[in-house]
C-alpha positions as MATLAB code, in Angstrom:
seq = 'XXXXXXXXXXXXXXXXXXXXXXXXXXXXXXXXXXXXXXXXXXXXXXXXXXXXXXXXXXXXXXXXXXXXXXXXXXXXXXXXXXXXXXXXXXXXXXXXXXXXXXXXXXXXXXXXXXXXXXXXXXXXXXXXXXXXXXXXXXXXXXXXXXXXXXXXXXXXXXXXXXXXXXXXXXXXXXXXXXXXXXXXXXXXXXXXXXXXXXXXXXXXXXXXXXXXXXXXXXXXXXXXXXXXXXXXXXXXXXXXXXXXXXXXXXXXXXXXXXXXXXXXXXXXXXXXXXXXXXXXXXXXXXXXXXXXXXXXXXXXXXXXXXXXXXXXXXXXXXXXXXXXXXXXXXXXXXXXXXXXXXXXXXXXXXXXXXXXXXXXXXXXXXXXXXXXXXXXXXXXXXXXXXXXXXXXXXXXXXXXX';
ca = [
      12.553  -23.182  -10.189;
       9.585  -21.071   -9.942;
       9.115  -18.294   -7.318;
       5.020  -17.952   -6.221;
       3.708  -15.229   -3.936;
       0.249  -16.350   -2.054;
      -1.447  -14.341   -0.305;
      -2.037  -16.038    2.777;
      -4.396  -16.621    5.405;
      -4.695  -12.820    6.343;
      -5.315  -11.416    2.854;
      -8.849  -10.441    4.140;
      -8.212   -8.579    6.880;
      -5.982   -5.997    4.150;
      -9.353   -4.798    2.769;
      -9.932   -2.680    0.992;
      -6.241   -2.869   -0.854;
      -7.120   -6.807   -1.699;
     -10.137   -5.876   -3.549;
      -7.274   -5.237   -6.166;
      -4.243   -6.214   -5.744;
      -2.733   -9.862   -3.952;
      -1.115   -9.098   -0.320;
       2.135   -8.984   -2.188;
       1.703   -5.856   -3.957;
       1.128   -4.298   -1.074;
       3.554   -0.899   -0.539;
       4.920   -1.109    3.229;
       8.229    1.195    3.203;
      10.282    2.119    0.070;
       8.832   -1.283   -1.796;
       6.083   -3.616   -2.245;
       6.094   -6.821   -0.553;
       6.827   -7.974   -3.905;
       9.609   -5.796   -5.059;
      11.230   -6.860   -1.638;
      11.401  -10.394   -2.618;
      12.171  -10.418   -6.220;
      15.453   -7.916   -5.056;
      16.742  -10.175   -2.066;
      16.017  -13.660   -4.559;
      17.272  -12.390   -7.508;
      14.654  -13.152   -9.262;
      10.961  -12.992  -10.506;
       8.158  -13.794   -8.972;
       4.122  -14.711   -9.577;
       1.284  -14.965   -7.840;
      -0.932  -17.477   -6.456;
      -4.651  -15.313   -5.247;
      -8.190  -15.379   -5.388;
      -9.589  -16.100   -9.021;
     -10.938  -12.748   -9.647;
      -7.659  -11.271   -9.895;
      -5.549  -13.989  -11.465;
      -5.905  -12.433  -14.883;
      -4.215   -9.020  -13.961;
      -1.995  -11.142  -11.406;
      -1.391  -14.767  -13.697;
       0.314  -17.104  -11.864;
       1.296  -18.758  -15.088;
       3.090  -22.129  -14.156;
       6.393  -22.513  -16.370;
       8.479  -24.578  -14.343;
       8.839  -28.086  -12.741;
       9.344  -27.401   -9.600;
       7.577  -24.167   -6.925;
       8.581  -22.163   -4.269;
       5.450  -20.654   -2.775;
       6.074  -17.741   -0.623;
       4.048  -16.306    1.781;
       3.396  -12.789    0.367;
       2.274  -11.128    3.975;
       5.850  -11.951    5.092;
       8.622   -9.108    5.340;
      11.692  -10.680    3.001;
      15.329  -10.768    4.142;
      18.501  -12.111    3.632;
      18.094  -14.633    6.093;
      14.824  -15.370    5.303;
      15.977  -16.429    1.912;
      18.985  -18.326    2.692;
      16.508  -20.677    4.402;
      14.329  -20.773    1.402;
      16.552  -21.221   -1.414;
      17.560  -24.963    1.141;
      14.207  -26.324    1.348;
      14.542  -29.802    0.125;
      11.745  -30.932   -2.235;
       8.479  -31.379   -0.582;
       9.542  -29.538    2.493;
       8.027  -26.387    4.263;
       9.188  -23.463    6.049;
       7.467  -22.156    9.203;
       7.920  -19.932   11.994;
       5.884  -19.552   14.747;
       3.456  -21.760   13.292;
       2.918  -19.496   10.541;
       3.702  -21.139    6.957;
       6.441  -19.015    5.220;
       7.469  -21.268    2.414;
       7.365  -24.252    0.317;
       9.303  -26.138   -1.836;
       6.726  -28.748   -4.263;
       6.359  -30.013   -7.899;
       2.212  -29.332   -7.350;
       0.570  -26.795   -9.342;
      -1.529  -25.214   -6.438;
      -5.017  -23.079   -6.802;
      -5.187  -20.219   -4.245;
      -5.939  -21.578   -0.438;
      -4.216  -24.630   -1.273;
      -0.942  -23.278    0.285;
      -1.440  -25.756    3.502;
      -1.832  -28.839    1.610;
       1.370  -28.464   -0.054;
       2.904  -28.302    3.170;
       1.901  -31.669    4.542;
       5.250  -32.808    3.300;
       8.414  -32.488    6.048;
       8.671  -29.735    8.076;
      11.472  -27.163    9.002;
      11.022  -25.196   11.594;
      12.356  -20.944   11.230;
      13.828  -19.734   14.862;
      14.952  -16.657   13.728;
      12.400  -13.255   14.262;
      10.755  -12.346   11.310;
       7.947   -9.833   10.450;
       4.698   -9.836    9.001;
       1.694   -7.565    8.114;
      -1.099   -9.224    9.580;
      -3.726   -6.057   10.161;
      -4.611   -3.149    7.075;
      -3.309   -0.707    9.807;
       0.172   -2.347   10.043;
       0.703   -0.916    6.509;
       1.293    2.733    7.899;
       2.598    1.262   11.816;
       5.235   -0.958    9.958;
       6.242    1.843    7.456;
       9.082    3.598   10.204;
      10.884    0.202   10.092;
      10.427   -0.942    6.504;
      11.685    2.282    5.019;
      15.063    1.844    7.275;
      15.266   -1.603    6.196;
      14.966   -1.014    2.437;
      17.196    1.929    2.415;
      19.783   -0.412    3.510;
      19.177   -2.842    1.274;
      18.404   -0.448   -2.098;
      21.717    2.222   -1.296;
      24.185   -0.761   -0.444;
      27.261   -0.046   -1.905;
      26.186    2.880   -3.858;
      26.899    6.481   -4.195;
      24.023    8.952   -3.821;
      23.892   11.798   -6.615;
      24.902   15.144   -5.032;
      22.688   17.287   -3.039;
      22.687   20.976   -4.252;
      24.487   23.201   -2.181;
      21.044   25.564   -1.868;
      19.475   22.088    0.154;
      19.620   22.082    3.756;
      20.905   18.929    4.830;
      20.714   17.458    8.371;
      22.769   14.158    8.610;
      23.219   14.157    4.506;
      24.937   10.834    4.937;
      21.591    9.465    5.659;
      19.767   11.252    1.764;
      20.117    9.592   -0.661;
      19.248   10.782   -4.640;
      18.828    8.534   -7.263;
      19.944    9.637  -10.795;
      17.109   12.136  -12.510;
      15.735   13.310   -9.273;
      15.300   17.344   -9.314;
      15.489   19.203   -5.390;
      14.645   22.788   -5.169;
      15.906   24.576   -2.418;
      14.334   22.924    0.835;
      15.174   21.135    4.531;
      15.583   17.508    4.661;
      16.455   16.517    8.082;
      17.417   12.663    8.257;
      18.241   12.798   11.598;
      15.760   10.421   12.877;
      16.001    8.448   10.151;
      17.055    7.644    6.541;
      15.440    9.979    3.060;
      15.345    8.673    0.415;
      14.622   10.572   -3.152;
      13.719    8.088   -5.987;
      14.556    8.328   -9.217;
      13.153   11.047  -11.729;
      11.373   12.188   -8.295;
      10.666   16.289   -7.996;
      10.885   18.244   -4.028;
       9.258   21.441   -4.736;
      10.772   25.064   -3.312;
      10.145   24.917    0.815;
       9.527   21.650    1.017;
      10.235   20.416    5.139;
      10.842   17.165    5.313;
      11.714   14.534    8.059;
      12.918   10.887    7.991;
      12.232    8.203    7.620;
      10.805    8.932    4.192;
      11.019    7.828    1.024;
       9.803    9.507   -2.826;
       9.242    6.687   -5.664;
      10.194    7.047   -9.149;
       8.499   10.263  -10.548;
       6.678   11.388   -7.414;
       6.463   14.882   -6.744;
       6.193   16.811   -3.443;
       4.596   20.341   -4.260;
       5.454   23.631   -3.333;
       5.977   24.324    0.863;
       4.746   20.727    1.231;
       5.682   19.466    5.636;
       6.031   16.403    5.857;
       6.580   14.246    8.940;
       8.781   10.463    9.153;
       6.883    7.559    8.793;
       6.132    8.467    5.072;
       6.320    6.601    1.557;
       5.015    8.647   -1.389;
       5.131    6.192   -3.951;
       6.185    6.160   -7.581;
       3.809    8.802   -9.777;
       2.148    9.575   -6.402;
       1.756   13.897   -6.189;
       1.599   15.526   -2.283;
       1.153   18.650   -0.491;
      -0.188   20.185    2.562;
       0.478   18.586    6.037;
       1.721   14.565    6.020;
       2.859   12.687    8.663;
       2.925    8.171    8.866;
       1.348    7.519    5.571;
       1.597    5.565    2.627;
       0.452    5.956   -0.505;
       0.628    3.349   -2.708;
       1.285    4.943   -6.415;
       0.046    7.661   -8.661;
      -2.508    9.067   -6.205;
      -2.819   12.642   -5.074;
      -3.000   14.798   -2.483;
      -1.672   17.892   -4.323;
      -3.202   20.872   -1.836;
      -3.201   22.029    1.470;
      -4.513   19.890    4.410;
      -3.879   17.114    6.957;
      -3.109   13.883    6.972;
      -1.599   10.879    9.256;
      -1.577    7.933   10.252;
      -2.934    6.488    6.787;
      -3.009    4.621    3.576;
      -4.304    5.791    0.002;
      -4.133    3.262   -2.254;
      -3.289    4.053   -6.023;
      -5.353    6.565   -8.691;
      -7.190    8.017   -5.427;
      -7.369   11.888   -5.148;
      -7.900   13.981   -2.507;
      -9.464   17.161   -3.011;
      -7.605   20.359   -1.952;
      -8.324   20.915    2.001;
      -9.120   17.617    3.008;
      -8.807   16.877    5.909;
      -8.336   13.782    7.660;
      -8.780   13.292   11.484;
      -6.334   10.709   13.187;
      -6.975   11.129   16.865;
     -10.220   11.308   18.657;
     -11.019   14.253   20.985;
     -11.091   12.218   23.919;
      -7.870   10.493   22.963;
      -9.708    6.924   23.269;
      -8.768    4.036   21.287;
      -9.594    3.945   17.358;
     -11.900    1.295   16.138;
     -12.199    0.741   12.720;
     -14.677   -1.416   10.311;
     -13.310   -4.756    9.637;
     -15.180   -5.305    5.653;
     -14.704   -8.896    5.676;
     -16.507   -9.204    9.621;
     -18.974   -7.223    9.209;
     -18.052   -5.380   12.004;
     -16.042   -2.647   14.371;
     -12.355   -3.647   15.334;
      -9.917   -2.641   17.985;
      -6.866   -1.412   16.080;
      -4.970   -0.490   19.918;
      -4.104    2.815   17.985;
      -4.650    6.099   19.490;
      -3.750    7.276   15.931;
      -5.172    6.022   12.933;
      -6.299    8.267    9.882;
      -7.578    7.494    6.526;
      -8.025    4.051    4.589;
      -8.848    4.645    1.046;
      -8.888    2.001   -1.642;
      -7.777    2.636   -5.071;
      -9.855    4.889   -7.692;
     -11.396    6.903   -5.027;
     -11.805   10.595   -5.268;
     -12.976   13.502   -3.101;
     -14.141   16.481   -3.298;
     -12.508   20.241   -1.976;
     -12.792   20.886    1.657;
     -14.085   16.948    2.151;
     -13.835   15.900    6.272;
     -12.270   12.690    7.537;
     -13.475   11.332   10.809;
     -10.758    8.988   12.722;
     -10.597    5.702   11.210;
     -12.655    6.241    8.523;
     -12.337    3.491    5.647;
     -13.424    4.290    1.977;
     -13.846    1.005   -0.643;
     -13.325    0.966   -4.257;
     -14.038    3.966   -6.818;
     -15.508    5.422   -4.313;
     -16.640    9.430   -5.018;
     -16.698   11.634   -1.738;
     -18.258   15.558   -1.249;
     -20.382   17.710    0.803;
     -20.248   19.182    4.126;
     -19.863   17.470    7.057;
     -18.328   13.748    7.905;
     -19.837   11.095    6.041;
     -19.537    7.727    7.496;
     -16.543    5.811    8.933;
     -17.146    3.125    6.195;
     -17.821    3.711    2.406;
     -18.330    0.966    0.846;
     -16.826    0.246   -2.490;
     -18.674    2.160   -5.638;
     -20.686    5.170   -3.466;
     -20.829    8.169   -4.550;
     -22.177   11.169   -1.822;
     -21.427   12.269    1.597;
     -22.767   12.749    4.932;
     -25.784   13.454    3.461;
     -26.732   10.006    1.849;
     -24.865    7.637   -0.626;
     -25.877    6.218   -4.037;
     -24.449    3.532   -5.907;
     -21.491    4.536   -8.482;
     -22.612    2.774  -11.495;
     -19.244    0.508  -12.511;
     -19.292    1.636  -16.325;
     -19.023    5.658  -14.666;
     -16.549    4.531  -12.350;
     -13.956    3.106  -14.937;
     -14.355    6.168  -17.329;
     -13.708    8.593  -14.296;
     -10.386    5.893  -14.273;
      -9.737    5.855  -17.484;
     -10.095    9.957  -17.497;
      -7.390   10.028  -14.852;
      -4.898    7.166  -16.096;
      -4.851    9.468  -19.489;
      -3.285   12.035  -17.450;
      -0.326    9.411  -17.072;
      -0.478    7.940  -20.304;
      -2.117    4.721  -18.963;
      -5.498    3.295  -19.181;
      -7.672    0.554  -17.537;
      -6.783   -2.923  -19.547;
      -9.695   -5.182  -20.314;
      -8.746   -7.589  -17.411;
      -8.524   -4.407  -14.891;
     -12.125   -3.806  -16.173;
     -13.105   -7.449  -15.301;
     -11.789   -7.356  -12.460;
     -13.384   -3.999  -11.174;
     -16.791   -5.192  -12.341;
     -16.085   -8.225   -9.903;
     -14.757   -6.005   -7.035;
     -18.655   -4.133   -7.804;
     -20.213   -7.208   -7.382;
     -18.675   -8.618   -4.649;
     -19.132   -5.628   -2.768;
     -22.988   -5.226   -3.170;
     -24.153   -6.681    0.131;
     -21.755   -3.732    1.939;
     -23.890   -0.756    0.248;
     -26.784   -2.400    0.688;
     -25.714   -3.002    4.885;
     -24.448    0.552    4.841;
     -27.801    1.874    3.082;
     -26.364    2.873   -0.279;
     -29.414    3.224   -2.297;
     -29.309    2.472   -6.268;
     -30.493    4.938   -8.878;
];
């Protein structure tokens, strides 16, 4: 039996995160969606998504019989249990939302329904699912409690030094390797959780629920609010409060932000600053890529979107909502717009088109920095991602040069 992760009827509306990545390698609390599954099933899992990305996410058929899973959806034990008793040529749904099924067909991407036509079972039990890109940083409170449970489960945390301040220490947990300086960690409204190999800097403030991944690093008097995943290789300061970012991005200086995503190799410029609530505490609307148009999110918070590879520059201004594409390089004074569209390069003052082949060497430049670089396929797949995203400069004005 092979587990498959699709991505789903909603995978568009997680731009610009799907430009790169399948819905299940999406970060939403302490793990990916994919991390999630593979620890409650036991086992490993591939992916069925668009065609531009199936080299750097193979799907690579090596069984007789599939399980697709539908990568959007929230695993649990439950949710499993169901799974794992699909009969052949049965599906799974719940509230008339496809969450599994069981086949012998070797299905392309979209082709999730027609290997359902078989019998159906119907799910009564509540599940969840990220359905809207701002559900990534709404969801995060409740994923992070959820996957503390389900990572510390029957374990022993290392020991905090006695120099920590502690509020509700039965709540922290260290894994092995992490390093904590003297600081507060107050997991009174919810769970911490220190990853392994992860650094907290001297006066770090901290508040649950949060979570640190493998080798992330919190700098130096760094406040940081619940709500928060700093993801494995990921590097933080300033002021942080409901965001996710996804893995080695960073925001390693002084500055707000909340209520947002940064997807991974993104850096933020010391004293950025990201607005998350308008002044006349209206709704946020945000750009919706794959309409073509402004969305309701029914948030009266809602921060930064930025996809991975993009940078900005010191003292760079956020406006509410704002979304940022692909390799995208932000500076100046003043806000530039609420949508950047994949491979721009300017500010509020105009935008130009980042040529691709500057783009990945700016990448490669920073992967170095982690011992990592861009693999051919990544490079492929970018080069698409540039492509595909040339009618959104040319609808936002990004001139070429």
């Amino acid at each position: 039996m092979q587990f498959i992760l699709f991505d789903g009827a909603t995978r568009n509306q997680f731009l610009p995160f799907t430009h790169t990545r399948p819905v299940a390698d999406i970060r939403c609390g302490i793990l990916t969606m994919r991390q999630r599954w593979e620890l409650l099933l036991e086992a490993p899992t591939t992916t069925l998504t668009e065609d531009y990305l199936a080299e750097v996410f193979p799907t690579g058929f090596a069984a007789q019989e599939y399980i697709y899973i539908n990568g959007s959806i929230f695993g649990n034990a439950a949710l499993c249990a169901a799974i794992s008793s699909l009969q052949p040529e049965e599906a799974l749904f719940g509230n008339e939302e496809l969450i599994a099924v069981r086949t012998t067909r070797q299905l392309r991407h979209k082709q999730e329904q027609d290997g359902s036509r078989g019998r159906r079972k119907e799910y009564t039990e509540p599940f969840r699912q990220l359905k809207q890109v701002w559900e990534i940083f709404t969801l995060n409170d409740t994923a992070i409690r959820e996957d503390f449970a389900l990572l510390t489960r029957d374990r022993k945390s290392e020991a905090l030094p006695e120099f920590v301040t502690a509020i509700n220490p039965s709540d922290i947990f260290v894994e092995p390797g992490a390093r904590i300086w003297p600081c507060i960690i107050n997991a009174e409204a919810g769970p911490v959780y220190i990853g392994k190999d992860a650094e907290v800097m001297d006066g770090c403030m901290i508040r649950g629920p949060f979570a640190m991944g493998e080798h992330a690093a919190l700098k130096m008097g760094a406040k940081v609010y619940g709500g928060t995943t700093i993801g494995p290789g990921c590097k933080a300061g300033g002021e942080i409060t409901n965001v996710v970012f996804f893995a080695n991005s960073n925001k390693g200086h002084d500055g707000f932000l909340g209520n947002a995503v940064i997807g991974e190799w993104c850096n933020l410029g010391a004293d950025t600053n990201c607005s998350n609530l308008k002044n006349n505490y209206d709704e946020v609307k945000i750009w919706n890529e794959y309409e073509n148009r402004s969305v309701r999110t029914g948030l009266q918070f809602c921060g930064l979107l930025m996809g991975d590879h993009s940078k900005c520059g010191i003292n760079t201004m956020f406006n509410t909502g704002t979304v940022a594409g692909v390799s995208c390089n932000i500076y100046g004074s003043g806000f530039p717009e609420k949508f950047i569209p994949s491979f721009s390069w300017g500010g509020s003052e105009g935008m130009v088109t980042y040529r691709p082949d500057k783009a990945i060497d700016t990448a490669n430049r920073m992967m170095a920095r982690r011992s990592r670089q861009l693999s051919p396929a990544e490079i492929k797949m970018l080069q698409q991602v540039f492509d595909r995203t040339e009618a959104q400069r040319s609808l936002m004005n990004v001139s070429t040069r």
